[in-house]
N, C-alpha and C positions, 0 to 999 in steps of 0.2 A: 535495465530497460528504462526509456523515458517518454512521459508525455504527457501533453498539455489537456486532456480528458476536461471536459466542462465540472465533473462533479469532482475531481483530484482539487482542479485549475482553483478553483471556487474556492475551497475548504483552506488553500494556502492563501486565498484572499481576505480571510478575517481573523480577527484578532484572536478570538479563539481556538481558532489551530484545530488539529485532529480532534477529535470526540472519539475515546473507546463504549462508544452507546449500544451496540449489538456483540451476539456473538459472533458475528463476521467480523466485526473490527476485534475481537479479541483475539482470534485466533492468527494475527501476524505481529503483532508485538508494540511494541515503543519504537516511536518514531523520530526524525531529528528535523532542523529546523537548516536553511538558509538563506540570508537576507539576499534582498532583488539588488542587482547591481546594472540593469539594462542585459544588453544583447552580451554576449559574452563575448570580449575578442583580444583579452587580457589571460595569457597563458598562465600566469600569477595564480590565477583563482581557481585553476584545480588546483592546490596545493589547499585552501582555503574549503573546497568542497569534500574534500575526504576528510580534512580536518571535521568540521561540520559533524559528516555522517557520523565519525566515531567508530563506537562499536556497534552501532544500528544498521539495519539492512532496509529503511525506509527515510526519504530525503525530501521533506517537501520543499520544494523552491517556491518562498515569498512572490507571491503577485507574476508566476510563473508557469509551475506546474509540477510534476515530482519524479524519482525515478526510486526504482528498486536494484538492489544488490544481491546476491545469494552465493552458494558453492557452487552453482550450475546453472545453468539457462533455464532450465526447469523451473527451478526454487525460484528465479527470479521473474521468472513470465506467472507463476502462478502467486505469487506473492503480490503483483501487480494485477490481476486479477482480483483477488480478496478483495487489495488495496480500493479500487475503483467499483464495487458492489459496498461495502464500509462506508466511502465518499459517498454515495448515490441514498443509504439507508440516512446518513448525516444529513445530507441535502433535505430531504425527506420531510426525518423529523422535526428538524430547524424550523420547517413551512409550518409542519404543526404547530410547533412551540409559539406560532404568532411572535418568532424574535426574541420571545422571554429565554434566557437561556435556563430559569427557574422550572418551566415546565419540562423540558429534557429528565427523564428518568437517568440517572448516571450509576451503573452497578458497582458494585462495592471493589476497591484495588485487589483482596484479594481473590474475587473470582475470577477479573480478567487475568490475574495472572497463571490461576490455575489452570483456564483453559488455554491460554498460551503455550504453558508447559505442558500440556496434555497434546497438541495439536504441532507445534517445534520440538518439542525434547523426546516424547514417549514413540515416538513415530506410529499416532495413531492411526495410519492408515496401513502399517506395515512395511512400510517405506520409508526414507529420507522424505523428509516433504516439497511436495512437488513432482516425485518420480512417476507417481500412477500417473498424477494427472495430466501431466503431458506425453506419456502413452497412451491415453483415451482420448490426445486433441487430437495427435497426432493421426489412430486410426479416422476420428472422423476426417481428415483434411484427406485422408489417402480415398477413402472413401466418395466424398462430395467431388474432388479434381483430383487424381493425384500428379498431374502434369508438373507440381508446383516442384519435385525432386529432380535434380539433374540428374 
């Protein structure tokens, strides 16, 4: 998935990059980086974007915007999701922090990793991650319209 969301757009706008500051942001992982190159219209540069990603399932595009990856649409709508409540909790606290990046409480490597691993690896919801929760968007949308099914 991609997109240029104010609080994503924002966060690939400063030098400081993602912040793992909550446990919303811990729970989607390590994120990767790619530099702004204008509008894309150089086929060249997906080669240079998956390079990038790596082993990551999160892509912030420099002075852009960002997208997510996954095994499924799932994984990756809701990974996008997280993503963009993390950015918005960043946004946030940044305001708090008066700019000082010193007042930012920053949790320790190894807790975000555990709950990363807890929330990606252990499938703490009983599922692959991602799979409930786009069964629960899903009945909502059937619910609110469901015209939206062909």
């Amino acid at each position: 998935m991609h997109c240029h969301e104010p609080s994503a757009t924002g966060v690939a706008c400063v030098k400081q990059g993602y912040l793992e500051l909550a446990q919303t942001s811990h729970q989607i992982g390590p994120v990767a980086y790619h530099d702004y190159h204008g509008i894309v219209v150089d086929r060249g540069e997906q080669k240079s974007l998956v390079e990038d990603l790596g082993d990551k399932k999160i892509l912030f595009l420099k002075n852009h915007g960002v997208f997510t990856a996954g095994e499924s649409v799932s994984s990756a709508r809701c990974l996008m999701y997280q993503l963009l409540k993390a950015t918005e909790i960043q946004s946030h606290a940044s305001a708090c922090a008066l700019g000082n990046e010193d007042n930012l409480v920053l949790p320790a490597a190894d807790t975000v990793e555990k709950t990363f691993d807890v929330v990606q690896h252990k499938q703490f919801s009983g599922a692959p991650y991602g799979v409930k929760e786009l069964s629960v968007y899903m009945r909502w949308l059937d619910k609110m319209d469901p015209s939206y099914r062909l």
